[in-house]
C-alpha positions as YAML, in Angstrom:
chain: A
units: angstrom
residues:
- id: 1
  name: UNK
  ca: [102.81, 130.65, 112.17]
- id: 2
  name: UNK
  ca: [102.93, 126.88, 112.71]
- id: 3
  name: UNK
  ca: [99.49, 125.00, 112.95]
- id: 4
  name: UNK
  ca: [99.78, 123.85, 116.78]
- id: 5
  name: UNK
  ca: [96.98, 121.13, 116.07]
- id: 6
  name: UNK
  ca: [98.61, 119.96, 113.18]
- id: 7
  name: UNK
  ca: [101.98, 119.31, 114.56]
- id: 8
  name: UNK
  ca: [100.24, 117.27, 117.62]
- id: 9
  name: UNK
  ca: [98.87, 115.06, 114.46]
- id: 10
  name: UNK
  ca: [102.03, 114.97, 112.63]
- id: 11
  name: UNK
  ca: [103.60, 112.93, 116.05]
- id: 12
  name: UNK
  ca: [104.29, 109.27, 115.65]
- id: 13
  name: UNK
  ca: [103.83, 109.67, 111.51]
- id: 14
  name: UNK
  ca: [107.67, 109.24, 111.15]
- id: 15
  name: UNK
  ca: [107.97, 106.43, 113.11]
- id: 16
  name: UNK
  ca: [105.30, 104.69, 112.11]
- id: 17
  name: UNK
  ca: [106.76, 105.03, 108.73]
- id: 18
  name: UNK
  ca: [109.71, 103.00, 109.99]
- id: 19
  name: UNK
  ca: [108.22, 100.43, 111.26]
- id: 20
  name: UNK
  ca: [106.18, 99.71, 108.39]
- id: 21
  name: UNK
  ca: [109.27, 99.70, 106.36]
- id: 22
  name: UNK
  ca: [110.97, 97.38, 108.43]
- id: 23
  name: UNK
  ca: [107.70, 94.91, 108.06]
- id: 24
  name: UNK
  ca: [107.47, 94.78, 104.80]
- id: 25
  name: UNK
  ca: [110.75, 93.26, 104.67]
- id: 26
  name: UNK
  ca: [109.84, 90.63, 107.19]
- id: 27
  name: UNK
  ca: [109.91, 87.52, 105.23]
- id: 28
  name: UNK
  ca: [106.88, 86.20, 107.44]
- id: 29
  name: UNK
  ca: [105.28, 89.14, 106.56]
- id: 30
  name: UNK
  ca: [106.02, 88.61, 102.99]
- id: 31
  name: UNK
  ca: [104.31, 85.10, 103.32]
- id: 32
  name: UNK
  ca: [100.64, 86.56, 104.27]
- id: 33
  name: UNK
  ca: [100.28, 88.03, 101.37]
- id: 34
  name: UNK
  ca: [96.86, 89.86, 102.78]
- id: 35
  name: UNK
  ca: [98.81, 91.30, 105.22]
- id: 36
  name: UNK
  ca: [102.16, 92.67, 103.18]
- id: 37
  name: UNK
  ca: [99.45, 94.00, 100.11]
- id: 38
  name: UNK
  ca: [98.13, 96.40, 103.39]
- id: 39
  name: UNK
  ca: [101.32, 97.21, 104.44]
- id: 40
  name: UNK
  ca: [102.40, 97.81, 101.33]
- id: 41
  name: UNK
  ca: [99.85, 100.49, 100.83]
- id: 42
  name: UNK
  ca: [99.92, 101.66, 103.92]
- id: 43
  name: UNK
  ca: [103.76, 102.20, 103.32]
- id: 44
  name: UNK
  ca: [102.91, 104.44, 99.76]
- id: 45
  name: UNK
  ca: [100.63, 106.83, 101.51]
- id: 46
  name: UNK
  ca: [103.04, 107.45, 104.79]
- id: 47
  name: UNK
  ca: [105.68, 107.96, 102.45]
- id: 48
  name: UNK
  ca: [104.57, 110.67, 100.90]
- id: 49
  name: UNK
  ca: [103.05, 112.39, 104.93]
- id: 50
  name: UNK
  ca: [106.53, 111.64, 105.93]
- id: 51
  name: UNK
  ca: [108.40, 113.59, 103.21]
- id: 52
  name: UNK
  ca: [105.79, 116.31, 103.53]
- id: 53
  name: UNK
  ca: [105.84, 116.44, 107.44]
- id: 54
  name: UNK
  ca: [109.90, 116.67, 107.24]
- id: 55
  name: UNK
  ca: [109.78, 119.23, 104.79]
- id: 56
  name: UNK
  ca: [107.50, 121.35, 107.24]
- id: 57
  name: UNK
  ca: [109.46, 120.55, 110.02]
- id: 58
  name: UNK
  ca: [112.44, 122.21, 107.75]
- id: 59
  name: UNK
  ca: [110.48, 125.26, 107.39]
- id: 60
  name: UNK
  ca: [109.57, 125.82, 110.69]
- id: 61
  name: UNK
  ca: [113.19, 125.30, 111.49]
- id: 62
  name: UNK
  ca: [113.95, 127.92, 108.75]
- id: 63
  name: UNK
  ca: [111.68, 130.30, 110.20]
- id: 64
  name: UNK
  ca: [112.66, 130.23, 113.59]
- id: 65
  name: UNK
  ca: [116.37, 130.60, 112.43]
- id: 66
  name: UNK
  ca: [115.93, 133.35, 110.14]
- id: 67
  name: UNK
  ca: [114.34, 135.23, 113.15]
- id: 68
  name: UNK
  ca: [116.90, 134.91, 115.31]
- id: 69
  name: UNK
  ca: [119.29, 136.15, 112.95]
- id: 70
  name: UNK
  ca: [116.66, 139.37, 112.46]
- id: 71
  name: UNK
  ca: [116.88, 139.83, 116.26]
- id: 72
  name: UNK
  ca: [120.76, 139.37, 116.65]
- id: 73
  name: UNK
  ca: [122.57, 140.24, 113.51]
- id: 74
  name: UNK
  ca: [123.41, 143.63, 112.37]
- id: 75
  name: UNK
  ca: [125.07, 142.86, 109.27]
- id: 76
  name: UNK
  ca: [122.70, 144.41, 106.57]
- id: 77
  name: UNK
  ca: [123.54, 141.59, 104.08]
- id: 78
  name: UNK
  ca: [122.87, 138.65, 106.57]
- id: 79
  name: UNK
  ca: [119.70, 140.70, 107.38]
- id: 80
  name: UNK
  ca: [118.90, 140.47, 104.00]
- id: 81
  name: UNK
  ca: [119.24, 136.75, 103.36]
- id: 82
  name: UNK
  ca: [117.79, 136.17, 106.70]
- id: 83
  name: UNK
  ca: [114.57, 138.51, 105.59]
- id: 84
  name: UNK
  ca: [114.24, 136.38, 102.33]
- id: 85
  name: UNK
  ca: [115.05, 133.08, 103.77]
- id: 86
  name: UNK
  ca: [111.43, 134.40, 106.25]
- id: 87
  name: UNK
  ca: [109.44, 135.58, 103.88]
- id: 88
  name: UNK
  ca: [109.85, 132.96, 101.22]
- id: 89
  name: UNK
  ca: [109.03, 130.09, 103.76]
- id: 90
  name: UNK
  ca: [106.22, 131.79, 105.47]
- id: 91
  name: UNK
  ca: [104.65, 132.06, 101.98]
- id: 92
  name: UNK
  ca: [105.40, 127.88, 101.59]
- id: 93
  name: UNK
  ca: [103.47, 127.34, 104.65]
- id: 94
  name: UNK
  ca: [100.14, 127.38, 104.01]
- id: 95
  name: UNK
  ca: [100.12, 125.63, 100.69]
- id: 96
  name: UNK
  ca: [102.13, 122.80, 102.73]
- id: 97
  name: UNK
  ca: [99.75, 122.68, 105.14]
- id: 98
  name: UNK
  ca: [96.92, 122.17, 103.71]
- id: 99
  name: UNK
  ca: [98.77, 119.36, 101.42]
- id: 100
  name: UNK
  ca: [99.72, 117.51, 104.45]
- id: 101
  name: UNK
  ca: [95.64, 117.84, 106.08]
- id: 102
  name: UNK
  ca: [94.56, 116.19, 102.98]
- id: 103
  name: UNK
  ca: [97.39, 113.38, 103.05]
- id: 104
  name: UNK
  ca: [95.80, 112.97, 106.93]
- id: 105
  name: UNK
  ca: [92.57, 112.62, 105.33]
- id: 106
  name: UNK
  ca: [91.98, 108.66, 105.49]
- id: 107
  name: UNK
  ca: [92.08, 107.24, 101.81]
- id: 108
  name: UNK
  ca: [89.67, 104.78, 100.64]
- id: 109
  name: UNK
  ca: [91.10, 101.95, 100.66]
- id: 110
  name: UNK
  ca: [90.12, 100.63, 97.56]
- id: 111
  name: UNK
  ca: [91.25, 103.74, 95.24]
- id: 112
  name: UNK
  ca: [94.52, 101.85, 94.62]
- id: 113
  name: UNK
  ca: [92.82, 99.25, 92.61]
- id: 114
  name: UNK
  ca: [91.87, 98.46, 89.38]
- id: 115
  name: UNK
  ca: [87.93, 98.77, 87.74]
- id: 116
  name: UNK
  ca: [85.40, 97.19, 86.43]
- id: 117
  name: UNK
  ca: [83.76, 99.90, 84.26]
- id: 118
  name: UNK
  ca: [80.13, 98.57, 83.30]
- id: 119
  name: UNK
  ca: [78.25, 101.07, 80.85]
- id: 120
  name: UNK
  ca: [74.35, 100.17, 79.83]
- id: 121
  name: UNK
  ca: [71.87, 101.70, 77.83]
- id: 122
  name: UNK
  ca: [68.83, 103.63, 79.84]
- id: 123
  name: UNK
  ca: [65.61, 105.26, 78.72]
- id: 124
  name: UNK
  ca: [65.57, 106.32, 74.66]
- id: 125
  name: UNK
  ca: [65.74, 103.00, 73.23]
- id: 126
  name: UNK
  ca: [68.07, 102.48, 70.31]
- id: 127
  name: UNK
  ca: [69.27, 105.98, 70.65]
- id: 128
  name: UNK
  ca: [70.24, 105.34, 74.75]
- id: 129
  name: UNK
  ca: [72.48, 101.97, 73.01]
- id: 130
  name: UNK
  ca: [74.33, 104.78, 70.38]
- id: 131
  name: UNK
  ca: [75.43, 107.26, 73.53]
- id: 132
  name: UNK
  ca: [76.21, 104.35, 75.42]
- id: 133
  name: UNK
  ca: [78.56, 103.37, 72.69]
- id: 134
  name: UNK
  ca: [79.60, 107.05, 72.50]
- id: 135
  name: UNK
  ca: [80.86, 107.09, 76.57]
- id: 136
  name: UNK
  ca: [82.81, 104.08, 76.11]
- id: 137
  name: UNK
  ca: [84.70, 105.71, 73.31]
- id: 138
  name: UNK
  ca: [85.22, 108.48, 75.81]
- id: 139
  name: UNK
  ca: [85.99, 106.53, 78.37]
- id: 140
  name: UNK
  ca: [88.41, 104.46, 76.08]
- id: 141
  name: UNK
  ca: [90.13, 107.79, 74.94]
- id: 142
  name: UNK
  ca: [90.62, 108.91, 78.72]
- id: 143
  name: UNK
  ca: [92.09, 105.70, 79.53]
- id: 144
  name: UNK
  ca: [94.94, 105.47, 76.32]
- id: 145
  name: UNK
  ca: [95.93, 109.53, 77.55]
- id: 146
  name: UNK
  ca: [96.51, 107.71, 81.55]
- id: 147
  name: UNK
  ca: [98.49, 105.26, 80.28]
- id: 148
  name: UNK
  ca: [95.76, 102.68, 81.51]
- id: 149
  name: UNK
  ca: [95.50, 98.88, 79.72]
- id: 150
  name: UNK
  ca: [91.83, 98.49, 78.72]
- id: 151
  name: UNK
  ca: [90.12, 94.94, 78.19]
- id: 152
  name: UNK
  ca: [86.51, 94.55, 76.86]
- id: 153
  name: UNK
  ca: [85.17, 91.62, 78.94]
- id: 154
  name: UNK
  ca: [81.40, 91.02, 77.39]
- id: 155
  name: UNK
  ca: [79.43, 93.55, 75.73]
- id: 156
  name: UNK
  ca: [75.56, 93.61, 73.70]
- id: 157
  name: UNK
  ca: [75.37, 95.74, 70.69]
- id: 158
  name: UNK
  ca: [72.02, 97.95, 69.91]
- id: 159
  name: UNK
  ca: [70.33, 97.21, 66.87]
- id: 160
  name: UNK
  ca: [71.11, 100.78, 65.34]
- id: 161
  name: UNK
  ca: [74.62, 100.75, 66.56]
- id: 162
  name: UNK
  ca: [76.47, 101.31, 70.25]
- id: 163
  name: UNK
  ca: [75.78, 98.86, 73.21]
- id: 164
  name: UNK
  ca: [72.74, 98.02, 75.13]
- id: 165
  name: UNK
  ca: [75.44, 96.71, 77.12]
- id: 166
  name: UNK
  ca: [79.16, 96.92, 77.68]
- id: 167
  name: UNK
  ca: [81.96, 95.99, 80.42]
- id: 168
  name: UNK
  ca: [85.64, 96.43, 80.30]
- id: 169
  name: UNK
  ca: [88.26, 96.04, 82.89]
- id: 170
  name: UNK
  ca: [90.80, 98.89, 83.47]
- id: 171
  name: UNK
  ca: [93.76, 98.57, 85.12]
- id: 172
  name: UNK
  ca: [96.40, 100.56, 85.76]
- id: 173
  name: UNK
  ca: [97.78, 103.31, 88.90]
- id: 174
  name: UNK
  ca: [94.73, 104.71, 91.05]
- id: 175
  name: UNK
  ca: [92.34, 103.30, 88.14]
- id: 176
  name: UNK
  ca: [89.46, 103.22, 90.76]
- id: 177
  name: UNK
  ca: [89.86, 106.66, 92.67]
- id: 178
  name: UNK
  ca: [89.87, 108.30, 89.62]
- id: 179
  name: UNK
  ca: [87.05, 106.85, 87.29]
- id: 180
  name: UNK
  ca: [84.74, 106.20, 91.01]
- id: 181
  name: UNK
  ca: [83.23, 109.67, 90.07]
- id: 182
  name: UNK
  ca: [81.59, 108.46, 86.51]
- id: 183
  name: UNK
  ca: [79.45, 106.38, 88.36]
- id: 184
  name: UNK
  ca: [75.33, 107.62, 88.18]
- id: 185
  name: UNK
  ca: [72.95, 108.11, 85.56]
- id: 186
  name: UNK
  ca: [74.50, 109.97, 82.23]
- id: 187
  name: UNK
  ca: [71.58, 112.02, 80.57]
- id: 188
  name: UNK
  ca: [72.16, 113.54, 76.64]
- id: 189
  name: UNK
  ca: [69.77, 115.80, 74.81]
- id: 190
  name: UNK
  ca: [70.43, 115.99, 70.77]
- id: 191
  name: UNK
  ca: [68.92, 115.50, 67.73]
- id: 192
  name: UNK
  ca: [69.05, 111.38, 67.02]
- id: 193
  name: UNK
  ca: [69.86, 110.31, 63.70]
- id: 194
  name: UNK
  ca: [66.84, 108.42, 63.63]
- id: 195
  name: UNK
  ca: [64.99, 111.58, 64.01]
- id: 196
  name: UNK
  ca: [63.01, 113.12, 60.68]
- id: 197
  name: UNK
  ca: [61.71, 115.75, 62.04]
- id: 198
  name: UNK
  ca: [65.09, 117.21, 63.85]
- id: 199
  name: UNK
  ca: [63.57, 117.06, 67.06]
- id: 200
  name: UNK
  ca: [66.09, 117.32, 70.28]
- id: 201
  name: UNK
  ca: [65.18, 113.96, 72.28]
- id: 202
  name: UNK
  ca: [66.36, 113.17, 75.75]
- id: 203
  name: UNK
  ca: [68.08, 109.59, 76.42]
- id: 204
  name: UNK
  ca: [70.28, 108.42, 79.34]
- id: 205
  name: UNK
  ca: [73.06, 105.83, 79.96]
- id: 206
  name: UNK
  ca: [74.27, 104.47, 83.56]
- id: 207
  name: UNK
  ca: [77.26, 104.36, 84.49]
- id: 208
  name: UNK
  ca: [78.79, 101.86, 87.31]
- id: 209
  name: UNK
  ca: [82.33, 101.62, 88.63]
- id: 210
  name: UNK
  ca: [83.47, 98.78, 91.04]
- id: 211
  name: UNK
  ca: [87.07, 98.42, 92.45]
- id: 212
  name: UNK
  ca: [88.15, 95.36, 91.15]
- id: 213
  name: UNK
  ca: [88.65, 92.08, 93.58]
- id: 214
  name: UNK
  ca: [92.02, 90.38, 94.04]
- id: 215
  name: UNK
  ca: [92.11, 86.69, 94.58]
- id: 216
  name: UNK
  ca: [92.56, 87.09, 98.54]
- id: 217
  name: UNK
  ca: [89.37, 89.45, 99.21]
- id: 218
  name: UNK
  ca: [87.09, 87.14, 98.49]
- id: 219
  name: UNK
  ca: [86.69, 83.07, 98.84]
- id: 220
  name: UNK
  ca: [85.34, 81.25, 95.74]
- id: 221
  name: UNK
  ca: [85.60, 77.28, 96.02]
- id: 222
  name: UNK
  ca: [86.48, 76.92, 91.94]
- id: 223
  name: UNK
  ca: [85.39, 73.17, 92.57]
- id: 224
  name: UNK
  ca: [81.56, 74.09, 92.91]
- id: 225
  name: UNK
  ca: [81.93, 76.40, 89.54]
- id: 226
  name: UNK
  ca: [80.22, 74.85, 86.79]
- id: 227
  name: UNK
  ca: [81.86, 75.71, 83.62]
- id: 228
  name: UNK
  ca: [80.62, 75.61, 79.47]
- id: 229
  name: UNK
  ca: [82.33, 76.08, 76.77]
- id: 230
  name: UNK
  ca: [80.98, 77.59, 73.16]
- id: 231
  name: UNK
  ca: [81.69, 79.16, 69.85]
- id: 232
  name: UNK
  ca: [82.24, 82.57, 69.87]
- id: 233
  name: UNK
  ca: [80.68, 84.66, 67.57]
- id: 234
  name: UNK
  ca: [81.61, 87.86, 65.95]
- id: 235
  name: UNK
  ca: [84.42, 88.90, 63.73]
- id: 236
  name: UNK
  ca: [87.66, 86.75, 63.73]
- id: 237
  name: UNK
  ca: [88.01, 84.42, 60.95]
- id: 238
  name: UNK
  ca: [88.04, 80.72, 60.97]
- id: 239
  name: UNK
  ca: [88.75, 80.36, 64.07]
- id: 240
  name: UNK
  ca: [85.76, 81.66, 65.55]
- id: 241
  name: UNK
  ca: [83.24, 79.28, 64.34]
- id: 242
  name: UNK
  ca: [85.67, 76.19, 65.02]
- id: 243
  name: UNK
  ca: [87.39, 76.68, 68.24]
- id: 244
  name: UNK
  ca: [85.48, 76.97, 71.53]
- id: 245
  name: UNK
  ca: [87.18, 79.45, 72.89]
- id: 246
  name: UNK
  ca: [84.07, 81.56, 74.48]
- id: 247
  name: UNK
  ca: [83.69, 80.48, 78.53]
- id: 248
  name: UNK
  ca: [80.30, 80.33, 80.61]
- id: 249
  name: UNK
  ca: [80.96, 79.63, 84.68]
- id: 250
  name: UNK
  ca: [77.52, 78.83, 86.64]
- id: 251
  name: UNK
  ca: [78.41, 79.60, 90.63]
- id: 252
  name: UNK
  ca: [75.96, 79.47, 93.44]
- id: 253
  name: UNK
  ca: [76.70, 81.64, 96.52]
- id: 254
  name: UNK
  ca: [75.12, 82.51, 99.33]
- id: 255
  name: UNK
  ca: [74.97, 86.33, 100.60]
- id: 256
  name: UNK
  ca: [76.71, 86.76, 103.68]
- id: 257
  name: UNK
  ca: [74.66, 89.76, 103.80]
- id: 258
  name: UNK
  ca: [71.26, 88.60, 103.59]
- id: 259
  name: UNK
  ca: [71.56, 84.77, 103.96]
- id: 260
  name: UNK
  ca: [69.92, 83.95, 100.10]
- id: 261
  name: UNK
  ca: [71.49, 81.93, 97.72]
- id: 262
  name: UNK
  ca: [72.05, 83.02, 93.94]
- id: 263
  name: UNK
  ca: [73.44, 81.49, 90.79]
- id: 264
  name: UNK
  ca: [76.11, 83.69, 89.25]
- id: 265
  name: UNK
  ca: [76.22, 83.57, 85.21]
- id: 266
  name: UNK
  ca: [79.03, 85.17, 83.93]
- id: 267
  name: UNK
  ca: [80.25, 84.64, 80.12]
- id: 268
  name: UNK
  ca: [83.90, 85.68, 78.54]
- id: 269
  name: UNK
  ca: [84.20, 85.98, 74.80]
- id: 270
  name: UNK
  ca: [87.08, 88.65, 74.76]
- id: 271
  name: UNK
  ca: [90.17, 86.21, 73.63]
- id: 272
  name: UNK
  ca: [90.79, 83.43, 71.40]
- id: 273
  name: UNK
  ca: [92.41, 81.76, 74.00]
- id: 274
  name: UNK
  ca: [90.14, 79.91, 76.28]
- id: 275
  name: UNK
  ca: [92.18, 79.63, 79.72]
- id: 276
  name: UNK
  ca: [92.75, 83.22, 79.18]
- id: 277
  name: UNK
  ca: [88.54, 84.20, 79.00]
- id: 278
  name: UNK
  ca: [88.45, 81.67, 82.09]
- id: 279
  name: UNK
  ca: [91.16, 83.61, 84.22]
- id: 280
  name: UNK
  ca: [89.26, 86.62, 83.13]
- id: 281
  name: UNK
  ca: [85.77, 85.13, 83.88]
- id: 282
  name: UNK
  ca: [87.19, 84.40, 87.74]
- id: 283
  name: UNK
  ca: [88.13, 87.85, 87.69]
- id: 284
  name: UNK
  ca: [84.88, 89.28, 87.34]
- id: 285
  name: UNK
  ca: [82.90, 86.55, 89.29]
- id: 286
  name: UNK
  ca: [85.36, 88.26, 92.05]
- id: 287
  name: UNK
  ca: [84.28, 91.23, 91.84]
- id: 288
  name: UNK
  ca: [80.67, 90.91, 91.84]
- id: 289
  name: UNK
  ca: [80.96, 88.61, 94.65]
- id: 290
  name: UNK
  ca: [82.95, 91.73, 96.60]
- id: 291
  name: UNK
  ca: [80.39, 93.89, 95.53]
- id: 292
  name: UNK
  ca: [77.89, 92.43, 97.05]
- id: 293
  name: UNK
  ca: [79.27, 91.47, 100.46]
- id: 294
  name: UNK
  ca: [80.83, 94.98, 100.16]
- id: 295
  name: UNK
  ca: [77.64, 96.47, 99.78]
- id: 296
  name: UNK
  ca: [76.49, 97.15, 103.89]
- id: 297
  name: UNK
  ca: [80.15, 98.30, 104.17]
- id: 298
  name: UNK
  ca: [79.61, 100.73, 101.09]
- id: 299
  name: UNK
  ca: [75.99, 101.60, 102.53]
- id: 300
  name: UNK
  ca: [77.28, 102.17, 106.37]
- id: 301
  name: UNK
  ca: [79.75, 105.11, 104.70]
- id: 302
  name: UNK
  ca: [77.34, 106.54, 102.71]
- id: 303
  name: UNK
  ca: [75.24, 106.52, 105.61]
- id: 304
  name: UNK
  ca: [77.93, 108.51, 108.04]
- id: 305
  name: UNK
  ca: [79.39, 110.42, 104.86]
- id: 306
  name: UNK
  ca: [77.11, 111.50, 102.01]
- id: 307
  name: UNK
  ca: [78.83, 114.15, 99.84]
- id: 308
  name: UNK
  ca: [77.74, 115.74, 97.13]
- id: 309
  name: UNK
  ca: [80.39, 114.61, 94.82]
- id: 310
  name: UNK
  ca: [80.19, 110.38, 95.20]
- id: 311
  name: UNK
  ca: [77.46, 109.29, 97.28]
- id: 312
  name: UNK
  ca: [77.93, 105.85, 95.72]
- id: 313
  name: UNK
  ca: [74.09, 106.08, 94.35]
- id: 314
  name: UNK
  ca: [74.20, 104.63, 91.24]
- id: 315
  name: UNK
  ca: [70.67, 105.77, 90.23]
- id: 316
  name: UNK
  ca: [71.43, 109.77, 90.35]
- id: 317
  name: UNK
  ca: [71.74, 111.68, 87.69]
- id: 318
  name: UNK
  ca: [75.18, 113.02, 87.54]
- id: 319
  name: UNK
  ca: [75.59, 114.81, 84.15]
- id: 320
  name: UNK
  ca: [74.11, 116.34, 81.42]
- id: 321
  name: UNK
  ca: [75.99, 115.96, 77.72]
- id: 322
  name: UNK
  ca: [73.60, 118.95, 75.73]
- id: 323
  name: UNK
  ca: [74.52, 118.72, 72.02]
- id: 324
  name: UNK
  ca: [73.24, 121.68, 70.66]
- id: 325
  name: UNK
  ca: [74.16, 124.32, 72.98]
- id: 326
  name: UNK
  ca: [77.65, 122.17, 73.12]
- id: 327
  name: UNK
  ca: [77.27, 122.08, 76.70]
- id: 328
  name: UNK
  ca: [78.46, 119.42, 79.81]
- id: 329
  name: UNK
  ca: [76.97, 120.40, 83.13]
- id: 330
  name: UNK
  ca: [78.02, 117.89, 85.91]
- id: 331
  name: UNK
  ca: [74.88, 118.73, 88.49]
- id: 332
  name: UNK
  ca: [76.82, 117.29, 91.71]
- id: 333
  name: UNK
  ca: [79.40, 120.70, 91.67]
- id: 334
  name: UNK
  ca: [77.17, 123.00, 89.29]
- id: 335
  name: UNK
  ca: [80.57, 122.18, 86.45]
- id: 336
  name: UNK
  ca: [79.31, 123.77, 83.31]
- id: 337
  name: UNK
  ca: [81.81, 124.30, 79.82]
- id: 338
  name: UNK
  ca: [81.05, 124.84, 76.44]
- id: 339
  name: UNK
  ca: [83.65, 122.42, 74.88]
- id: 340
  name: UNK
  ca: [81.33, 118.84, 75.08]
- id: 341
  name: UNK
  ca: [83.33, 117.99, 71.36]
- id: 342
  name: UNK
  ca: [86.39, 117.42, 73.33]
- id: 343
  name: UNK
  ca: [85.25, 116.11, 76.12]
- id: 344
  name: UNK
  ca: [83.51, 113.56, 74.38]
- id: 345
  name: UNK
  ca: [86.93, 112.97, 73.14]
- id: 346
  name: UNK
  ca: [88.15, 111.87, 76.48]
- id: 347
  name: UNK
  ca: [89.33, 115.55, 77.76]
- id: 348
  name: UNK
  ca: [87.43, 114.87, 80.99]
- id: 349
  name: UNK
  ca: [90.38, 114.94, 83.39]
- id: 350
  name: UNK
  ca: [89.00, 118.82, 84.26]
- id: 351
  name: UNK
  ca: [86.02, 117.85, 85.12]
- id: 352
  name: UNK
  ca: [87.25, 114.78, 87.30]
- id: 353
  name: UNK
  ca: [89.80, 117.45, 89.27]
- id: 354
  name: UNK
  ca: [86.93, 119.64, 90.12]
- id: 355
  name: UNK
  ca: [84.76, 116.97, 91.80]
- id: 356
  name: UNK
  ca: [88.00, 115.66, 93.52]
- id: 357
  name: UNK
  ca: [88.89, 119.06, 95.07]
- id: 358
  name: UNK
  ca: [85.13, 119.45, 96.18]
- id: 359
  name: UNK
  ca: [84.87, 115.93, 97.77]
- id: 360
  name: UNK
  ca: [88.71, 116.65, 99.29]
- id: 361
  name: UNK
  ca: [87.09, 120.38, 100.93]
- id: 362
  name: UNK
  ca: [83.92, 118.62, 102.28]
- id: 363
  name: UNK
  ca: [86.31, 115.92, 103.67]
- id: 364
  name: UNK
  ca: [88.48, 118.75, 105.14]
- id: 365
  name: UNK
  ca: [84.85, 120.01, 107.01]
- id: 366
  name: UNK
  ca: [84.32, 116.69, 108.33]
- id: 367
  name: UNK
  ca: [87.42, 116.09, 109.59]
- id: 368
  name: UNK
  ca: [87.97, 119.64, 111.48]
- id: 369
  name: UNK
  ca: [91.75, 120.20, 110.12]
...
């Protein structure tokens, strides 16, 4: 049985779909390039509702035809067909329906793009740095099995080994809706190896994901950006002692949000190649800067839409790695397995399906499909 509400939303999809592919070949379209990136993605996601939305109009076409043949046709054989033409679409239904209410669901906007993924060492001192280093090898792993281009934009070691500190960029197809849900407070429990006495000790990492800027969200006027050069350090031959290749960029700007002026420091060390650290510097002066004047947007839909699964609170504990019971629990969706070696490895793609399909069912609540 069709879904009468549903059709009544499916109306206009198709044409709508049209249109937008007729824009997006307008060449003055083309020329804001603002508008044709929204069109663009506005284009991907009706794609897919269109071909979803014909293939249910298909069905219901099947099913109405194969009934009409039940109530006309005598022919045991054309019965037959007719009878498992019925029953195999009426068991297609559902599962297509409920496809197509998600696809209604309203996507962020921003899942499509690419992230800054910034990792830092909480409470537990030099032991916090180590597990910090130990989620961006995890997070490194997940990224090489998507196919995703990692690039280590600035990072502090800990004096016993890991990071006090480390960012890298991701990029790559839905890199943002996907990692969005690693964001919060990582807590482990195990034995450090700085521990004598073999002692289980408690340290935590955070976690924050931002959707990475593109040069038309936000304005930057590069002629106020102060910029330094230096040596870098670290491993690299020659080179690195002689060449300064490392870039600093000083930038004052002014909250939109809250009227107060700041100065932006931002430092690149990740190439040998100094233009390319200062293309990579703008990049993440960018992004802060759209994080920031994103931020009342970000806090007016947590406000109207808290779920359990990304609230967009970057202080809440999210997930607990438990060495020696070789346990992950993920607290927002009560996710518990027993396999922490692998997921360590970057086998955390479960885990991310599960919070997806309970953010998707409260989204399905909200919207009353």
């Amino acid at each position: 049985m069709a879904d009468s509400s549903l059709l009544s939303r499916l109306d206009g999809i198709e044409s709508r779909f049209e249109e937008v592919s007729t824009l997006i070949t307008d060449p003055s379209v083309i020329a804001d390039m603002k508008r044709y990136v929204r069109l663009t993605k506005e284009y991907k996601d009706l794609e897919k509702l269109t071909g979803a939305t014909r293939r249910y109009r298909n069905l219901l076409g099947n099913i109405k035809e194969a009934r009409e043949i039940l109530d006309s046709e005598n022919d045991e054989e054309m019965r037959a067909m007719a009878k498992e033409e019925l029953d195999n679409a009426n068991a297609e239904i559902p599962v297509l329906e409920e496809e197509i209410k998600l696809l209604l669901i309203p996507a962020d906007p921003e899942d499509g793009k690419n992230a800054i993924l910034e990792i830092r060492g909480g409470t537990g001192g030099d032991e916090a740095a180590i597990f910090a280093g130990d989620l961006f090898k995890m997070y490194s792993k997940y990224c090489e099995s998507k196919g995703w281009n990692v690039a280590i934009t600035s990072f502090n070691e800990g004096a016993a080994g890991g990071f006090k500190e480390i960012v890298m960029a991701v990029s790559g197809e839905g890199v943002y809706g996907t990692l969005k849900y690693e964001s919060g407070v990582h807590r482990v429990q195990r034995v450090p190896a700085t521990e004598t006495q073999g002692r289980v000790h408690t340290s935590a990492a955070t976690v924050a994901v931002l959707p990475e800027a593109e040069a038309f969200d936000v304005e930057i006027n590069e002629g106020e950006i102060k910029w330094d050069t230096f040596r870098s350090g670290g491993a690299g031959g020659q080179n690195v002692n002689k060449v300064e290749s490392g870039v600093r960029l000083r930038y004052l700007w002014k909250n939109p949000n809250t009227g107060e002026s700041e100065e932006i420091l931002i430092e690149c060390t990740e190439t040998r190649d100094q233009p390319k650290n200062k293309e990579r510097a703008l990049s993440r002066l960018r992004t802060f800067i759209y994080d920031k004047e994103h931020q009342k947007y970000i806090d007016d839909i947590a406000s109207r839409r808290k779920t359990m699964v990304s609230t967009g609170d970057r202080s809440a504990k999210i997930r607990t790695y438990n060495y020696p019971q070789g346990r992950i629990t993920d607290h927002r969706i009560n996710y518990t397995i027993y396999n922490l070696q692998a997921f360590v490895d970057g086998d955390i793609q479960d885990c991310i399906d599960q919070l997806i399909i309970a953010e998707n069912a409260e989204k399905l609540k909200e919207s009353e499909l």
